[in-house]
C-alpha positions as CSV (number, residue, x, y, z in Angstrom):
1,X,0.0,0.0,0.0
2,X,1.1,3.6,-0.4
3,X,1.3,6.1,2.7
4,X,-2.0,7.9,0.7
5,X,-5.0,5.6,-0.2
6,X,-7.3,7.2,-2.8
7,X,-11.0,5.1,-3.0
8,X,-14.3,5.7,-4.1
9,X,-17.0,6.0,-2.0
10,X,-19.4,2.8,-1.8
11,X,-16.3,0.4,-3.8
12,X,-15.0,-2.4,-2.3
13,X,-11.2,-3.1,-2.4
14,X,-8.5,-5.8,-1.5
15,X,-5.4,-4.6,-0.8
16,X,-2.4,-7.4,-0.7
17,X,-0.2,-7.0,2.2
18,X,3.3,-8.4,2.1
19,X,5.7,-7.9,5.7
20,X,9.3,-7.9,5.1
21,X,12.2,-7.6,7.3
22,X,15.2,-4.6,6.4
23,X,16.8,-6.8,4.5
24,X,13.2,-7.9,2.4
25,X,13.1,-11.0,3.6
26,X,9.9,-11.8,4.3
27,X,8.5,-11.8,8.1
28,X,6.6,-15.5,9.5
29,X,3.0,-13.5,10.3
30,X,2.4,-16.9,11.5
31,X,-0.4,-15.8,14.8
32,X,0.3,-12.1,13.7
33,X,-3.0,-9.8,13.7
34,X,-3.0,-6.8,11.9
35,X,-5.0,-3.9,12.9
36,X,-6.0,-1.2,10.2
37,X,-7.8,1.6,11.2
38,X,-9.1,4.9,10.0
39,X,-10.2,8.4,11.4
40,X,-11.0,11.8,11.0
41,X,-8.6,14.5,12.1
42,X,-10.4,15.3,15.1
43,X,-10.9,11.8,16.6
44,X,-7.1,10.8,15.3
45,X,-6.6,11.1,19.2
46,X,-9.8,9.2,20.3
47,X,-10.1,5.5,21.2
48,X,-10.9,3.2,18.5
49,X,-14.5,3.1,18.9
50,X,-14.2,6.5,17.1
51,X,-13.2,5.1,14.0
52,X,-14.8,5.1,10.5
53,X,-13.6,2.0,9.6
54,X,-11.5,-0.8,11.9
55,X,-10.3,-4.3,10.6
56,X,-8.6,-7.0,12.6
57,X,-6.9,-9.6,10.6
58,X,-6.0,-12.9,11.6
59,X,-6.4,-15.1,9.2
60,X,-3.5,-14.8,5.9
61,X,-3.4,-15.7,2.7
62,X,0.7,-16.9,3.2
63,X,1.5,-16.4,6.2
64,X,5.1,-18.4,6.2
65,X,5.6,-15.6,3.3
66,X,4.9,-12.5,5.4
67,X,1.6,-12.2,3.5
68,X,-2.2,-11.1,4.4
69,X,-5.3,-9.3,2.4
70,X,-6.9,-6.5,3.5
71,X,-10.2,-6.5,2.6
72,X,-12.8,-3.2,2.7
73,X,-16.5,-3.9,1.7
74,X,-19.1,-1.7,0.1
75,X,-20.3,-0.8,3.9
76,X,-17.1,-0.3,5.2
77,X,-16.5,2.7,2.1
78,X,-20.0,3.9,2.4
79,X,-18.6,6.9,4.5
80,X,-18.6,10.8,3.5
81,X,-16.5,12.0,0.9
82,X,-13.1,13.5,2.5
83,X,-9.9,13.1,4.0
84,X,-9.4,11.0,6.6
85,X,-5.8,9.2,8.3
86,X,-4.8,5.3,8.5
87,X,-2.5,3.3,10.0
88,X,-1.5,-0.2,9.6
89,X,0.1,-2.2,13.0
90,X,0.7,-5.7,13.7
91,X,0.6,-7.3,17.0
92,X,3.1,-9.8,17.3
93,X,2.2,-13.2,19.4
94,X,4.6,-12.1,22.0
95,X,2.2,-8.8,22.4
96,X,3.9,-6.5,20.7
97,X,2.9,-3.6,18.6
98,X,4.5,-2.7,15.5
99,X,3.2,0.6,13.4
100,X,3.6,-0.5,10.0
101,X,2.5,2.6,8.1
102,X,0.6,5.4,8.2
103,X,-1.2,8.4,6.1
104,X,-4.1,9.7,4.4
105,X,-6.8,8.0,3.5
106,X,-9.5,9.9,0.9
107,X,-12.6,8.3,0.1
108,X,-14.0,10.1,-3.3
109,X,-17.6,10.8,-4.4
110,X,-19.1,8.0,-6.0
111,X,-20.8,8.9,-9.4
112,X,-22.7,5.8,-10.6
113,X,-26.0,5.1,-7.6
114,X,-27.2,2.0,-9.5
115,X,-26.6,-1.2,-9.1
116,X,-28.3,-3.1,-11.3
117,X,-29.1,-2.6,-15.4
118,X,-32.8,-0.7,-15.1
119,X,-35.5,-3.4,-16.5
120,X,-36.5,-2.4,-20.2
């Protein structure tokens, strides 16, 4: 992922995660979770609760390979149009917290309201 996330409004999205130590070898997520989270400005301060959109993963797609999937549905985008910060952390199964990456995260007006083709 990139430190700014650009979506539209109402879309769904899977975005790959791959964890890599600083040599890019890749990291055993093996009992990892992975917390991504996003907020507005004014609640960037608040407990999670305040969030617009929260995702706990434990389960990954490889995760002898250091990777995962993030996953945002329809109803997790369906938010107002703006500008909003993320961050991505793992927990470790020792406990500890690692801050993975952080940024802006802009959800754009959707256009298209339809969702199915109108019956002739």
């Amino acid at each position: 992922m990139n430190p700014k996330i650009t979506i539209i409004k109402r879309d769904s999205y899977s975005f790959p995660l791959t964890f890599k130590d600083s040599d890019c070898n890749a990291i055993d997520i093996t009992g990892y979770t992975i917390f991504f989270t996003v907020k507005t400005l004014e609640n960037i301060d608040s407990d999670d609760t305040t969030a617009i959109i929260q995702k706990s993963i434990t389960s990954h797609i490889g995760p002898t390979t250091g990777q995962s999937l993030l996953t945002l549905t329809a109803t997790d985008t369906d938010q107002t149009a703006g500008t909003y910060w993320y961050d991505l952390q793992v927990k470790t199964p020792a406990g500890n917290i690692i801050s993975c990456e952080k940024g802006e995260f802009v959800i754009s007006q959707d256009v298209t309201k339809r969702t199915d083709v109108p019956s002739a």
